[in-house]
KEDO-69997 format. One record per residue (C-alpha): residue in one letter; z, x, y; chain. Coordinates in steps of 0.25 Angstrom, whole numbers. Each point is the difference from the previous one (the first is absolute). Example, Ala and Ser with C-alpha at 12.3 -4.5 7.8 and 13.67 -1.06 7.14 Angstrom:
BEGIN
('A'; (31; 49; -18); 'A')
('S'; (-2; 6; 14); 'A')
// end
This chain:
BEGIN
('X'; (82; 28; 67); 'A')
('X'; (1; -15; 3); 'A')
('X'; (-11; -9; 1); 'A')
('X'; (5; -11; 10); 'A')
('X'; (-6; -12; 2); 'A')
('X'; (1; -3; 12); 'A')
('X'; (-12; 5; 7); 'A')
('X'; (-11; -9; 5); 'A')
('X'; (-14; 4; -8); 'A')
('X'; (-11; -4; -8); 'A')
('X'; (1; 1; -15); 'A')
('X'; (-9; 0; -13); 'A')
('X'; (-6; 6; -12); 'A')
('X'; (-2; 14; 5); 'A')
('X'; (-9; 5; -11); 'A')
('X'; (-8; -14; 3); 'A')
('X'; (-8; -10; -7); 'A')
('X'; (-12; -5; -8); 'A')
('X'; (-10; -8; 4); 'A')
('X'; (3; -13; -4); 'A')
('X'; (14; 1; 1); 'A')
('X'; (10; -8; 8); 'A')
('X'; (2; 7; 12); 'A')
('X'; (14; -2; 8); 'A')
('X'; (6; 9; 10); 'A')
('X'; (14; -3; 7); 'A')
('X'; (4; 2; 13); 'A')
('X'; (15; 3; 2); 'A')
('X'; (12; -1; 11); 'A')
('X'; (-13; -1; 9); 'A')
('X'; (0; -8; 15); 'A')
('X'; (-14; -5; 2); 'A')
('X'; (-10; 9; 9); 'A')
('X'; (-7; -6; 13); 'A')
('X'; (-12; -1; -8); 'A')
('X'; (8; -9; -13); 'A')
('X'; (-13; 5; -10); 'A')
('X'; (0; 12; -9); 'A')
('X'; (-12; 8; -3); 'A')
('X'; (-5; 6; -12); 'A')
('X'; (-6; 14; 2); 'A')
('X'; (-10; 8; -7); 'A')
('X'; (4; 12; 1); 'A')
('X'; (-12; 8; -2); 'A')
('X'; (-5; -5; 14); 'A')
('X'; (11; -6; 5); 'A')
('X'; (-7; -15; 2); 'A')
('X'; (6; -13; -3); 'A')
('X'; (-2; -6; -14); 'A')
('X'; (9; -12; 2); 'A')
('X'; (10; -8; 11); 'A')
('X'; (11; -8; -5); 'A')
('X'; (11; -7; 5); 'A')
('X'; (12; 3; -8); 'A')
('X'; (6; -11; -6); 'A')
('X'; (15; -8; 5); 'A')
('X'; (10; 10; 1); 'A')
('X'; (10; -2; -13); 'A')
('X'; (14; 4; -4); 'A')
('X'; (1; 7; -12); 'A')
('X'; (14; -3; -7); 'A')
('X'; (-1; 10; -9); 'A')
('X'; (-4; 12; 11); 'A')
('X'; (4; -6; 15); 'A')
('X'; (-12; 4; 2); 'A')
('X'; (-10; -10; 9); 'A')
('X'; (-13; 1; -6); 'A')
('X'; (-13; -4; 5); 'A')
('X'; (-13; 1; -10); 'A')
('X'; (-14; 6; 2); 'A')
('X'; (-8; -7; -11); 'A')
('X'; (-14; 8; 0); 'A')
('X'; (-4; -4; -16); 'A')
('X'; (-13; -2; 5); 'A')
('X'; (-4; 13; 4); 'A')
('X'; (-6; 5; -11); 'A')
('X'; (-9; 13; 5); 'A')
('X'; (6; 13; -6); 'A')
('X'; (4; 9; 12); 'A')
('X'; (10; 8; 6); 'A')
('X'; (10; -10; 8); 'A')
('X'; (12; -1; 9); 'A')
('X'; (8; -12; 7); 'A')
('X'; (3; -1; 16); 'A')
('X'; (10; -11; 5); 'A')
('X'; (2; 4; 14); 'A')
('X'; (7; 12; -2); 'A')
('X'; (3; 1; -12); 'A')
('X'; (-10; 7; -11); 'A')
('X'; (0; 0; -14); 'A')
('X'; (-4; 12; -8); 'A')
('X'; (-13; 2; -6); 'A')
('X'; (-4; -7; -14); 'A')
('X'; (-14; -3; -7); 'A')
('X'; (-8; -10; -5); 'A')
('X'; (-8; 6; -14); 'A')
('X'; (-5; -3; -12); 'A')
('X'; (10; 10; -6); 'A')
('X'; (13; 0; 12); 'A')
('X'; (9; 3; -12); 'A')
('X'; (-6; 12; -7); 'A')
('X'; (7; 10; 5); 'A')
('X'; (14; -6; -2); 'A')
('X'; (-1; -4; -12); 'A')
('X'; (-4; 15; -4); 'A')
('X'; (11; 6; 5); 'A')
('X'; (9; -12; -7); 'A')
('X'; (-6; 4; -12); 'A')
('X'; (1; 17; 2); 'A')
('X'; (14; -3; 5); 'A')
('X'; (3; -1; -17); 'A')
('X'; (-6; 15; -1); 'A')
('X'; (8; 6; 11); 'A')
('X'; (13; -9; -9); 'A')
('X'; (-3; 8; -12); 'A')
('X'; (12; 5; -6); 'A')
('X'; (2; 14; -11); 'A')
('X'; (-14; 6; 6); 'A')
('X'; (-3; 11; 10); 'A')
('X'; (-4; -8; 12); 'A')
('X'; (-12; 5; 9); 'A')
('X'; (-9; -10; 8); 'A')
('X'; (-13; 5; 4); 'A')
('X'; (1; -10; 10); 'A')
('X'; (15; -1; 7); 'A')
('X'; (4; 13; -3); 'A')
('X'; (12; -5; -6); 'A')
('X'; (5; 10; -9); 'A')
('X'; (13; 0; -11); 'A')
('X'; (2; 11; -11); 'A')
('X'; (1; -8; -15); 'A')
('X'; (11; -9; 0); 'A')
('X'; (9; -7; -10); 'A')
('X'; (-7; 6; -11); 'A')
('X'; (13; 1; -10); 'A')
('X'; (1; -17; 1); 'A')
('X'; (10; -3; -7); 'A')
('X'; (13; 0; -8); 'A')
('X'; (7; -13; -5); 'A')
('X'; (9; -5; 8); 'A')
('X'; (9; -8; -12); 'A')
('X'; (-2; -1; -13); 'A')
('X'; (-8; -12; -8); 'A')
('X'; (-2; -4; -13); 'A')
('X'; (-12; 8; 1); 'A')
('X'; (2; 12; 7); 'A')
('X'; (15; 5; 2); 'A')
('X'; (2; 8; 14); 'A')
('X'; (-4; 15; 0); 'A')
('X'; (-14; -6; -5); 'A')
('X'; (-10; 5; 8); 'A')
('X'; (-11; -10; 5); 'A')
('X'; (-14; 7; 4); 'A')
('X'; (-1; -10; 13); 'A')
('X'; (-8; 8; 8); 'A')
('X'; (-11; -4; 10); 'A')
('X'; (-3; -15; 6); 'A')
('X'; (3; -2; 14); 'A')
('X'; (13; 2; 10); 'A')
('X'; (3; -14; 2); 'A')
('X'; (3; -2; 14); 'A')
('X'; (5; 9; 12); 'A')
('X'; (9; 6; -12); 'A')
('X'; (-3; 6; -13); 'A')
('X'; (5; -11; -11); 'A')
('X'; (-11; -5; -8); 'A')
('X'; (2; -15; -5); 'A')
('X'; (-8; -6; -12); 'A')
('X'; (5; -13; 9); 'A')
('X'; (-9; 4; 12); 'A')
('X'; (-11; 8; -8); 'A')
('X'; (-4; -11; -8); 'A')
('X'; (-2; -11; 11); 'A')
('X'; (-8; 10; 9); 'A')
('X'; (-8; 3; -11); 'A')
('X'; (-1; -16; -5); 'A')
('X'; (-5; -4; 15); 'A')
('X'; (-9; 12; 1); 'A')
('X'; (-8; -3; -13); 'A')
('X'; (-1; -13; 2); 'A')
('X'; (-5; 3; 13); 'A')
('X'; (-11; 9; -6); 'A')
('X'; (-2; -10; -11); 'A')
('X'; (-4; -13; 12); 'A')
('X'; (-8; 12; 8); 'A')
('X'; (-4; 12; -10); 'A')
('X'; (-11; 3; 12); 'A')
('X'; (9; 4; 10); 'A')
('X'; (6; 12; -6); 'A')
('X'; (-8; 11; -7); 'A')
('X'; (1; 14; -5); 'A')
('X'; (0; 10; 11); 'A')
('X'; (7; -10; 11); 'A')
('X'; (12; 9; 2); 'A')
('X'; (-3; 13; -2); 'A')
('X'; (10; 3; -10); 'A')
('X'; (0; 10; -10); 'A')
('X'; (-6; -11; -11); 'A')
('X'; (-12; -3; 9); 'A')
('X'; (-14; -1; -6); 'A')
('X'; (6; 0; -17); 'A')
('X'; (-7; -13; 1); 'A')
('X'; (11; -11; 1); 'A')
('X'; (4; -6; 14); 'A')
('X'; (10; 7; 8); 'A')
('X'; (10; -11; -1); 'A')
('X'; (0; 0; -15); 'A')
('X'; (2; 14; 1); 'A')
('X'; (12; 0; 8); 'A')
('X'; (5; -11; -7); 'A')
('X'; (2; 6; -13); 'A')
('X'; (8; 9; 6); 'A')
('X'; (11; -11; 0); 'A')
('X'; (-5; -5; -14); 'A')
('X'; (4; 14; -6); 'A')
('X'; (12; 0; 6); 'A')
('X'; (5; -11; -4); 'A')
('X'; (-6; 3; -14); 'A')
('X'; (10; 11; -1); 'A')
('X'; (11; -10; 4); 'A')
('X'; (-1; -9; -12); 'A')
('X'; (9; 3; -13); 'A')
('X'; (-4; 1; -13); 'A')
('X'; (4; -12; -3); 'A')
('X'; (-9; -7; 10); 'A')
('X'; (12; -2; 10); 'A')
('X'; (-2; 6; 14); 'A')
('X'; (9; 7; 9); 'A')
('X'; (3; -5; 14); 'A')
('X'; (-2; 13; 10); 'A')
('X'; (1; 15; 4); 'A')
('X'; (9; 7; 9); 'A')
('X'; (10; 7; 4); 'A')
('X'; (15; 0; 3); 'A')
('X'; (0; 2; 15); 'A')
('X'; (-12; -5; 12); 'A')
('X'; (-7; 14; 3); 'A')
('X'; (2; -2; 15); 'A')
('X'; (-8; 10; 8); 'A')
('X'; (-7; 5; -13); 'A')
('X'; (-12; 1; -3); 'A')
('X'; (-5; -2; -16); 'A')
('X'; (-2; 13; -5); 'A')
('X'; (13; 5; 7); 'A')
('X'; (6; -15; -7); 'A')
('X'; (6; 9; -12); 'A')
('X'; (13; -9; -5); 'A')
('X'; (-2; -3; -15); 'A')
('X'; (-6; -14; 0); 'A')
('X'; (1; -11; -10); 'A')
('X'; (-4; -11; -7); 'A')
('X'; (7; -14; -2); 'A')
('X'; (3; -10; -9); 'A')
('X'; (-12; -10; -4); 'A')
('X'; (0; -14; 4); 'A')
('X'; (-8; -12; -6); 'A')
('X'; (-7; -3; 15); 'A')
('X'; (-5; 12; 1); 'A')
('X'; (-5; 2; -13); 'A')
('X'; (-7; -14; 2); 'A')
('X'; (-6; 6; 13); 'A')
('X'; (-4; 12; -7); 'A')
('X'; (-7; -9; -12); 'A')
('X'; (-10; -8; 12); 'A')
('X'; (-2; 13; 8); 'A')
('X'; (-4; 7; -12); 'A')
('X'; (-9; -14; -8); 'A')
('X'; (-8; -2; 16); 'A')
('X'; (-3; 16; -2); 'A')
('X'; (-6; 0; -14); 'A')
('X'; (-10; -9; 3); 'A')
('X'; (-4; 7; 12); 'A')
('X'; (0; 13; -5); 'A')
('X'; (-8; -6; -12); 'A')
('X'; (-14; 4; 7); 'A')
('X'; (4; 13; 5); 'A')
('X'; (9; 6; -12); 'A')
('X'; (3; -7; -12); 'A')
('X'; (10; 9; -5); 'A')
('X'; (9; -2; 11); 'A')
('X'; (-2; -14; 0); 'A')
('X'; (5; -2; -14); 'A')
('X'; (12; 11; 4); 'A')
('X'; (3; -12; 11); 'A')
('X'; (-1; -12; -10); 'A')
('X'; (8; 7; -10); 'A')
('X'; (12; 2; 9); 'A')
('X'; (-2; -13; 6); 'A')
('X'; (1; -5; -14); 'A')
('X'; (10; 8; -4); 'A')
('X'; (9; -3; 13); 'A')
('X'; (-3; -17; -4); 'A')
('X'; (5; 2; -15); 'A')
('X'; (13; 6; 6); 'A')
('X'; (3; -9; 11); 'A')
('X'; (-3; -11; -14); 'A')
('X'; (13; 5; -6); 'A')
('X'; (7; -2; 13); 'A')
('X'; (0; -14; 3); 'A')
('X'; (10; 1; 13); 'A')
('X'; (-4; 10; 11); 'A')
('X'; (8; 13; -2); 'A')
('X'; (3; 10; 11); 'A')
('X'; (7; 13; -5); 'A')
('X'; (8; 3; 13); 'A')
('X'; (11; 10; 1); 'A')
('X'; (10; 3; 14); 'A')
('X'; (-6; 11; 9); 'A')
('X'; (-14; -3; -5); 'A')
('X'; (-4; -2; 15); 'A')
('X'; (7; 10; 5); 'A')
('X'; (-14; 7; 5); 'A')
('X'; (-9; -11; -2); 'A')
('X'; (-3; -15; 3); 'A')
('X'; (5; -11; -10); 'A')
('X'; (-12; -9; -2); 'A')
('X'; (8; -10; -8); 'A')
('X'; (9; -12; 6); 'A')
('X'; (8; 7; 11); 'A')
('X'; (9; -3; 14); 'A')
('X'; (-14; 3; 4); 'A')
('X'; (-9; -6; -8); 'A')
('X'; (4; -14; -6); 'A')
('X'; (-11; -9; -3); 'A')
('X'; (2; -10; -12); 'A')
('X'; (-11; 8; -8); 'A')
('X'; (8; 12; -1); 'A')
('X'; (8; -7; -8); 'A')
('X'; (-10; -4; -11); 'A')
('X'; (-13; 8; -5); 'A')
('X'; (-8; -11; -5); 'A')
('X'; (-9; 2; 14); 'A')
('X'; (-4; 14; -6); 'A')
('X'; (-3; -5; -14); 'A')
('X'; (-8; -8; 7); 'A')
('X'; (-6; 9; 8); 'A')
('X'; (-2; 10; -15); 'A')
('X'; (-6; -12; -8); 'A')
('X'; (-10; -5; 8); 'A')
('X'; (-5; 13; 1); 'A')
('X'; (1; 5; -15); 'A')
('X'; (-6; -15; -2); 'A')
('X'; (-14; 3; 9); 'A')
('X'; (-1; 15; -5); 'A')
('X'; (3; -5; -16); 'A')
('X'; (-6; -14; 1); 'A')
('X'; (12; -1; -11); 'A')
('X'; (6; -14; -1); 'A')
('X'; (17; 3; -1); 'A')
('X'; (-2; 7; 14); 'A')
('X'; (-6; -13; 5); 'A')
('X'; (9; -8; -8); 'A')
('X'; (12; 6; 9); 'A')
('X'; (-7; -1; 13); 'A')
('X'; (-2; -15; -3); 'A')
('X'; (13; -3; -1); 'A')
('X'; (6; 5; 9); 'A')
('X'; (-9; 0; 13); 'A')
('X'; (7; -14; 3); 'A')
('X'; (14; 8; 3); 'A')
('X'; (-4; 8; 11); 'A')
('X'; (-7; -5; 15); 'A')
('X'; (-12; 9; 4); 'A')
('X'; (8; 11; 9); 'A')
('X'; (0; 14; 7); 'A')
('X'; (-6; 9; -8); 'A')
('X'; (10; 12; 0); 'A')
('X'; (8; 7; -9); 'A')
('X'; (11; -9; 1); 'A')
('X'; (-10; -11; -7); 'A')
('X'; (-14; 4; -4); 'A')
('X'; (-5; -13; -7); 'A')
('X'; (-10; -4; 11); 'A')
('X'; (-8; 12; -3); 'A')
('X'; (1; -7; -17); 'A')
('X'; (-4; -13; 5); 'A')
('X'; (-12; 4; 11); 'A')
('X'; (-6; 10; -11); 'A')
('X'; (2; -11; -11); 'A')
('X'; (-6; -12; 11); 'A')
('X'; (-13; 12; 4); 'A')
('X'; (-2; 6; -15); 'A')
('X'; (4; -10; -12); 'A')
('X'; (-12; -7; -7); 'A')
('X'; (-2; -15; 4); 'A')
('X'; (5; -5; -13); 'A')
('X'; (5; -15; 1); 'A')
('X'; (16; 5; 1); 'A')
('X'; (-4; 10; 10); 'A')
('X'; (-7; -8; 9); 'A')
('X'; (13; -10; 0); 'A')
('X'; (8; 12; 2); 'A')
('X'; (-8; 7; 10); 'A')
('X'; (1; -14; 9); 'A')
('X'; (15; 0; 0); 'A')
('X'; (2; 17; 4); 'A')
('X'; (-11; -3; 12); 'A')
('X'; (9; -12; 5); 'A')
('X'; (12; 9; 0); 'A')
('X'; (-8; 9; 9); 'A')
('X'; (-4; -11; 9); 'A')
('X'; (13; -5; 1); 'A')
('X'; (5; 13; 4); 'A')
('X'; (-11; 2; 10); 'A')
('X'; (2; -11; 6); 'A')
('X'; (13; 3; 3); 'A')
('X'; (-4; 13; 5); 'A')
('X'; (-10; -7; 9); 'A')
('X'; (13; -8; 6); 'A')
('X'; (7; 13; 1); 'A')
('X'; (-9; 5; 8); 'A')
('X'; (-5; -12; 9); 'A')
('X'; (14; 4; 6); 'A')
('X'; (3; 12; 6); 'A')
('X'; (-11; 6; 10); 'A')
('X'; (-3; 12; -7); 'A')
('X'; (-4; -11; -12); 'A')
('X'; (7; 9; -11); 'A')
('X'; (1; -7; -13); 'A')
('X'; (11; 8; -5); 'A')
('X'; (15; -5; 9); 'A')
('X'; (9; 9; -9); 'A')
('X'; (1; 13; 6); 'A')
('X'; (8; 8; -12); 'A')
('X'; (-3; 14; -6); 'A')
('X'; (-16; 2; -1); 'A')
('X'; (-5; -12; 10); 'A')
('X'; (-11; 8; 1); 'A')
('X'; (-4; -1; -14); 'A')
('X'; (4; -16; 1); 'A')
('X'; (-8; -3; 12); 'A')
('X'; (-13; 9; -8); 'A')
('X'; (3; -9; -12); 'A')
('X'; (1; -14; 6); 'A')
('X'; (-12; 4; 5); 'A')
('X'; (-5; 2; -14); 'A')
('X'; (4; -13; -5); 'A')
('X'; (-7; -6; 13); 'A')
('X'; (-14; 5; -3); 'A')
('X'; (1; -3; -14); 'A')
('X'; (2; -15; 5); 'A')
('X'; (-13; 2; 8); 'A')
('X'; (-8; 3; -13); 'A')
('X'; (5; -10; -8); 'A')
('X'; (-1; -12; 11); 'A')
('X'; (-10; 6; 11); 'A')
('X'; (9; -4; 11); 'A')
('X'; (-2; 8; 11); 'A')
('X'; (15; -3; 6); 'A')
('X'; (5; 9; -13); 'A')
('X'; (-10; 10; 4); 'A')
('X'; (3; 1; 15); 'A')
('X'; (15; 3; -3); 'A')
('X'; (-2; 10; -10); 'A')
('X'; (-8; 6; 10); 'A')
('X'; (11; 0; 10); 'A')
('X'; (11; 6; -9); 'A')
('X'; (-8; 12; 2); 'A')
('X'; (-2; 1; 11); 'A')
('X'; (16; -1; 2); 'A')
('X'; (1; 13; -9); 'A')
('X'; (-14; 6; 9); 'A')
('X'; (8; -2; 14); 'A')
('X'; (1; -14; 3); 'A')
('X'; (16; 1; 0); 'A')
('X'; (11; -1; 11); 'A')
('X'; (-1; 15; -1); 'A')
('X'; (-16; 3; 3); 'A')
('X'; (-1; 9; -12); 'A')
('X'; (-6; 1; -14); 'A')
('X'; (11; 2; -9); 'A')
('X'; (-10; 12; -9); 'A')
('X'; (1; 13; 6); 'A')
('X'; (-12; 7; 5); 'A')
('X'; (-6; -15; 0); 'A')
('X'; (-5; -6; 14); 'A')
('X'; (4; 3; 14); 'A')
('X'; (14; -1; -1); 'A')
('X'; (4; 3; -13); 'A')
('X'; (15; 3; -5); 'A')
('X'; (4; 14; 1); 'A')
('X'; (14; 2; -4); 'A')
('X'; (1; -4; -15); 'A')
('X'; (11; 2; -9); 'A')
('X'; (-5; 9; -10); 'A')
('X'; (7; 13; -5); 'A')
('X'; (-11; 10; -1); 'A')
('X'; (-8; -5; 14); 'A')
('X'; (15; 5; 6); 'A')
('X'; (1; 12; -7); 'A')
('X'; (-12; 5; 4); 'A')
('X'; (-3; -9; 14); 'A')
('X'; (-12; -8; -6); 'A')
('X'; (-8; -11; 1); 'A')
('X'; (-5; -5; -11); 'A')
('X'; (-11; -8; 0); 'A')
('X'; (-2; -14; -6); 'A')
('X'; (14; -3; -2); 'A')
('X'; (4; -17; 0); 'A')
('X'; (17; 0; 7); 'A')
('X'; (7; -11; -3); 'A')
('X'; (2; -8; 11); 'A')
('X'; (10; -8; 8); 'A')
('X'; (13; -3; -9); 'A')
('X'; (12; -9; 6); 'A')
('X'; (9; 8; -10); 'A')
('X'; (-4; 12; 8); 'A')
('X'; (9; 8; -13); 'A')
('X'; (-1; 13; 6); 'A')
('X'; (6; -5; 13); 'A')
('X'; (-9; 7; 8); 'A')
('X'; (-11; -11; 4); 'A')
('X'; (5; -12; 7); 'A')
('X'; (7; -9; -10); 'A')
('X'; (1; -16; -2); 'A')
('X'; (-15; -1; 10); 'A')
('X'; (-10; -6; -9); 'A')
('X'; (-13; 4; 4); 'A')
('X'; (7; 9; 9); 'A')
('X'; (9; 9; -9); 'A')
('X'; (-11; 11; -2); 'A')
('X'; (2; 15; 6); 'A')
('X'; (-12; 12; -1); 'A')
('X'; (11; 9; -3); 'A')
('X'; (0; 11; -11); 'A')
('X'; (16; -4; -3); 'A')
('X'; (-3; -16; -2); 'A')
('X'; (-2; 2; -16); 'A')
('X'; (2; -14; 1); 'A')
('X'; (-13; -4; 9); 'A')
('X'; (-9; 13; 0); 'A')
('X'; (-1; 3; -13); 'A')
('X'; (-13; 2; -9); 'A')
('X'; (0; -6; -13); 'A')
('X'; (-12; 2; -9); 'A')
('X'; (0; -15; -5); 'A')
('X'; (-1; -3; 17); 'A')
('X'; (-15; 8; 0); 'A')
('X'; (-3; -8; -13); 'A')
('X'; (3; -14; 7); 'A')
('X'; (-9; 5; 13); 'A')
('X'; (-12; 5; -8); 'A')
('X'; (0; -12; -9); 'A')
('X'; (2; -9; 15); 'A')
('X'; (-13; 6; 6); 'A')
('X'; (-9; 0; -12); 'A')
('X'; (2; -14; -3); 'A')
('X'; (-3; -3; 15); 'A')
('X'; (-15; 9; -1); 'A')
('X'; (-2; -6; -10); 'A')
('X'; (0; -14; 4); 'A')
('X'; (-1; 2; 14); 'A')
('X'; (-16; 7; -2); 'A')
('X'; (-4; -8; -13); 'A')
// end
């Protein structure tokens, strides 16, 4: 299925807005009506909340499209609502206190429904899988640990993506932005939110499903602190689905970045499960530790990679496809693991490393390819105000501004007003995390500007796109339908709650349209390379519309 883009049609967040929010519809491709204003419609009696002339009709570079804005930010009346424009309608969307609410539970289930080495059977989808991968998994080579017919007891955490690997890369920034997510907002997620089989033990349902990654990556760390890389098979299961996925899947070699990610994922949860259970929390510091002490004997990052490792699995390391510059090093995750260990410890060598080198590295893109913007936002939110903190904390919330106001630039030029103009593997979760860094500008400064355009980033994700639809399945009017994921395949499912990854120039899988910007996007269930979930994309959306409640109602 292709989306074009060349209707005529009013687009926008389809699952709708708060209150207060900044409000912006775009009219697109569309010649003006006899009557040149638009009406606001409430739906539930059909009268007229607002008439507005669209703005001057403008050229998007980026799309071709001509697009003409509806501002309505002042409305502010929670109700049902739809745009008219002459002929042309938009689809239905709310004003509310909570407009969000549903999404962002089906977001969160999505995790559950991800689960990997368990009997699957949702209550509420009916989505069903016998036990899956339950024998994870054999070495792949030997180390100087383990040799290779070591057996490594690996089961559980969650499939990935639309595939079955597991990835301590991918695992441990989903969990990093979704604690420190619950950490800003603890009131927004509680126990018995998504009726999963650990609602009402008393710990919110998040926490809950996050440990399911924590433990897994637990069972990837060596004994001598080291932490190996991921799980999978030989060959892509095409057209399986988990529990018929019976190759024999292994583990691969450890790497310093992600033994660094491992130790911040594993610090951040300590603390957090501190309240609920101590006895896990200090399992999660002692690994952290334990993964610091090792990557101290290693002063150079050290990637144990063999030929054919990614034969049935993705690299995450410096690639044809992947080849930013902090690939190359690893200091971003040790920065990343000792601002973390340093705000659960309070111990002065973890500081003492962050200090000196948060001077190397900009604020960025929180990713697995460089997670140090989560280190330097916890460190900015969390440290004590001693003298040298304050100092420090100044200089990380002018990298953050200066990279905002960049985004706002970005964004100021294109008529979708996306702050993210690099449209590569997982746009979607870029777009999500611009977004983040935007409202984090908002409470630092109180600038509305920052606020306003992390607004509109999701409403991009929500609908407001070249292509009218949300890119989350099962989320607003026109949601996407055909993702790339082996077991909906298998079995013809949708899958609720599931973040795609949006448009890709390199289009890898030569399916969607390739070199388009914007453009190169296909709902297809073949496009890997456009339409696929990924658990870190969820993590990015979640932590995107809880910062925005947040602000939006305080």
């Amino acid at each position: 299925m292709n989306a074009t883009t060349a209707s005529q049609g009013i687009v926008l967040n389809q699952v709708g807005y708060l209150p207060s929010a900044a409000k912006i519809a775009l009219v697109r491709n569309a010649e003006a009506p006899a009557e040149a204003v638009a009406q606001l419609i409430n739906t539930a009696d059909d009268s007229v909340a607002l008439t507005l002339e669209p703005s001057a009709l403008a050229i998007d570079s980026a799309s071709g499209d001509g697009l003409q804005q509806l501002d309505f930010s002042g409305v502010r009346r929670s109700g049902s609502y739809r745009w008219q424009y002459g002929d042309l309608e938009s689809v239905p969307f709310t004003i509310a206190t909570n407009p969000y609410a549903a999404a962002t539970r089906l977001l969160l289930r999505s995790y559950y429904l991800q689960r990997c080495g368990i009997e699957l059977a949702d209550p509420e989808t009916g989505i069903y899988h016998p036990p899956c991968h339950r024998h994870d998994g054999r070495m792949a080579h030997s180390d100087s640990v383990n040799d290779a017919e070591w057996y490594l007891a690996a089961a559980g955490g969650w499939h990935d993506a639309g595939d079955y690997g597991k990835y301590v890369s991918t695992a441990a920034v989903t969990v990093g932005r979704l604690l420190s997510v619950y950490e800003q907002a603890p009131d927004r997620f509680w126990d018995g939110q998504l009726n999963i089989p650990e609602s009402g033990n008393g710990i919110p349902d998040l926490l809950d499903e996050m440990r399911v990654g924590l433990d897994w990556m637990l069972r990837m760390q060596r004994a001598d602190g080291a932490v190996y890389r991921k799980l999978s098979g030989t060959s892509w299961p095409i057209d399986l689905t988990p529990d018929e996925d019976t190759q024999t899947r292994y583990v691969y070699g450890i790497s310093t970045p992600e033994t660094a990610k491992f130790a911040g994922a594993m610090a951040q949860a300590s603390r957090i499960f501190q309240p609920f259970d101590e006895a896990i929390a200090q399992q999660y510091l002692a690994a952290a530790v334990k993964a610091w002490d090792f990557l101290a004997t290693q002063p150079r990052m050290l990637v144990d990679e063999h030929p054919g490792d990614n034969d049935g699995s993705g690299a995450y390391l410096f690639s044809d496809w992947d080849q930013e510059d902090t690939l190359r090093v690893d200091i971003d995750d040790r920065l990343w693991a000792a601002a973390e260990l340093f705000l659960t410890t309070g111990q002065e060598p973890y500081a003492a490393y962050f200090s000196q080198h948060v001077d190397a590295l900009p604020y960025g893109l929180f990713e697995w390819k460089d997670p140090s913007a989560l280190g330097l936002l916890d460190f900015v939110m969390q440290a004590p105000n001693d003298v040298n903190a304050t100092a420090l904390k100044e200089r990380i919330v002018e990298k953050l501004l200066t990279r905002a106001d960049r985004l706002i630039a970005i964004a100021h030029s294109n008529g979708y007003h996306l702050a993210n103009d690099c449209f590569i593997w997982g746009s979607n979760k870029m777009v999500a995390e611009e977004g983040i860094t935007l409202a984090y500008a908002y409470q630092f400064t109180g600038d509305r500007r920052y606020l306003e355009a992390a607004q509109q980033q999701l409403d991009y994700l929500l609908g407001r796109n070249p292509f009218n639809q949300t890119f989350i399945t099962a989320v607003g009017a026109h949601s996407v339908q055909h993702v790339n994921h082996l077991f909906a395949r298998a079995r013809d499912l949708l899958i609720p709650g599931l973040v795609v990854g949006g448009p890709n120039s390199d289009a890898q899988d030569e399916i969607a349209p390739k070199g388009q910007g914007i453009l190169s996007y296909l709902d297809s269930e073949k496009s890997y390379a456009t339409n696929e979930y990924a658990i870190d994309y969820n993590a990015s959306v979640i932590g995107l519309i809880t910062l925005l409640e947040s602000y939006v109602t305080s």
